[in-house]
N, C-alpha and C positions, 0 to 999 in steps of 0.2 A: 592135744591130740591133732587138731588144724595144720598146727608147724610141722611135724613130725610129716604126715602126707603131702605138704610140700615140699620141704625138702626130699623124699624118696621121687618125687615126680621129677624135680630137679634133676636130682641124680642118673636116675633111669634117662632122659633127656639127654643128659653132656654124653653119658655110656653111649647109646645110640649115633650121635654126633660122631665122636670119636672115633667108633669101628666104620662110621660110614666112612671118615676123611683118609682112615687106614687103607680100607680096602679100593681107594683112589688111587692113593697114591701107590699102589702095587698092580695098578692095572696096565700091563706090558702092551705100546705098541703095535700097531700091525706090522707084518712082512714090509708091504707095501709103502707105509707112513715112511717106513725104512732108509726103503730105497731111491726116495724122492730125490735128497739132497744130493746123494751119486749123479742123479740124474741132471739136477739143472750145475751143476759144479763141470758139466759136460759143453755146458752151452756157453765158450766164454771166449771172444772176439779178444786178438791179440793186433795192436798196434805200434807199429815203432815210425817214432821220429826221428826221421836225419836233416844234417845242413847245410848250406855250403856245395864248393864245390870237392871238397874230397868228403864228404860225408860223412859228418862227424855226429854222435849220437846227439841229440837237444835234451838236457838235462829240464826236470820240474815246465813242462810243457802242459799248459791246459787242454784236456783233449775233451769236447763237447760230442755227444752223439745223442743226435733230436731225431724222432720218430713222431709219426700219429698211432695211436690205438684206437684200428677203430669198432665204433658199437653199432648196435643196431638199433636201439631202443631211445640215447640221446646223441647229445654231437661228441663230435670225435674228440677225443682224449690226445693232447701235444703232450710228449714226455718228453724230459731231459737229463742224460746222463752225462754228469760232469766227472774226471778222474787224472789224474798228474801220471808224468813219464816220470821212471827210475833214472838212473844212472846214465844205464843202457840204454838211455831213450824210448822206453817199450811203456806200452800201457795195456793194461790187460781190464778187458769191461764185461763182470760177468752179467749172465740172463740178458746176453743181446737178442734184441729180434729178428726175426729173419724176414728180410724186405726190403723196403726201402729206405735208406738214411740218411741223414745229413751227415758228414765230419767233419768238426772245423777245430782247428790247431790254432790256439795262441800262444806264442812264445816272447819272451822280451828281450828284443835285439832282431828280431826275425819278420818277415813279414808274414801276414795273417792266412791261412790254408782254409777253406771252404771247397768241401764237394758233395754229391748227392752220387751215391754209392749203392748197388745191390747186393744184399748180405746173403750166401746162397747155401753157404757150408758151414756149421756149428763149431770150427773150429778153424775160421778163418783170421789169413793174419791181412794187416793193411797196412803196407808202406806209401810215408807221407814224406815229400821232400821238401823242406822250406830254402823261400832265398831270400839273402839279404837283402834290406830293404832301399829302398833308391835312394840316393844322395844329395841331400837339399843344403843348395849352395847359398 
C-alpha cells in the first residue's frame, strides 16, 4: 500500500514538472525584447582601409577599436574590439560607442595607424590610410 502512494506522488510530481516546463516554453516574448536586436544591429561603425599611393583596399587588416566604460561605482572598465578588413578593405564593428576612441590599424607590409577619433553618428564610416613603411638600408 506504501509503494503504490509513492509512486502516485511521483507521478502527480513529473505531471506538474512537465505542464510547468510546457507552459515555458510557450511563453511568447515581448513587443519590445523584439525589437531590441533591430536596434543595436543599427549601431554599427564601418571602416575601410586603404594603401599606398593610389589607394588600394588593405586586405585581412587588424582593426583594434579601444574605448573606456565608464562607471560610477568602480574604476573604469578599458574595452577592446578587435575585427579584420574584407577583400574591400572594410571592416564593419558592431555596438560601437559613441565617444571617444582609439583606432589602430595593423597590417603586414604597412606601417602601423594609431588615432584617438570622436564617434558622433551611429552609422559612421572611418577612412584609414596606411603608408608604406620606411626603407632600412
Amino acid at each position: 500500500m506504501r509503494r503504490q502512494h509513492i509512486y502516485r506522488l511521483a507521478f502527480a510530481l513529473s505531471a506538474v514538472a512537465l505542464v510547468a516546463i510546457g507552459a515555458a516554453a510557450q511563453n511568447n516574448p515581448s513587443p519590445d525584447a523584439a525589437a531590441a536586436p533591430k536596434q543595436s544591429q543599427s549601431n554599427r561603425i564601418r571602416i575601410e582601409v586603404v594603401g599606398g599611393d593610389t589607394d588600394v583596399p588593405v586586405e585581412n587588416a587588424s582593426v583594434y577599436l579601444k574605448y573606456v566604460e565608464e562607471r560610477k561605482l568602480r574604476r573604469d572598465k578599458k574595452i577592446e574590439l578587435n575585427v579584420k578588413t574584407n577583400r574591400e578593405g572594410v571592416a564593419h564593428i558592431p555596438d560601437a560607442p559613441m565617444g571617444k576612441v582609439l583606432v589602430q590599424v595593423i597590417a603586414e607590409g604597412w606601417k602601423t595607424y594609431g588615432k584617438w577619433m570622436e564617434i558622433t553618428d551611429p552609422r559612421q564610416t572611418i577612412k584609414v590610410k596606411l603608408d608604406k613603411p620606411p626603407r632600412w638600408y
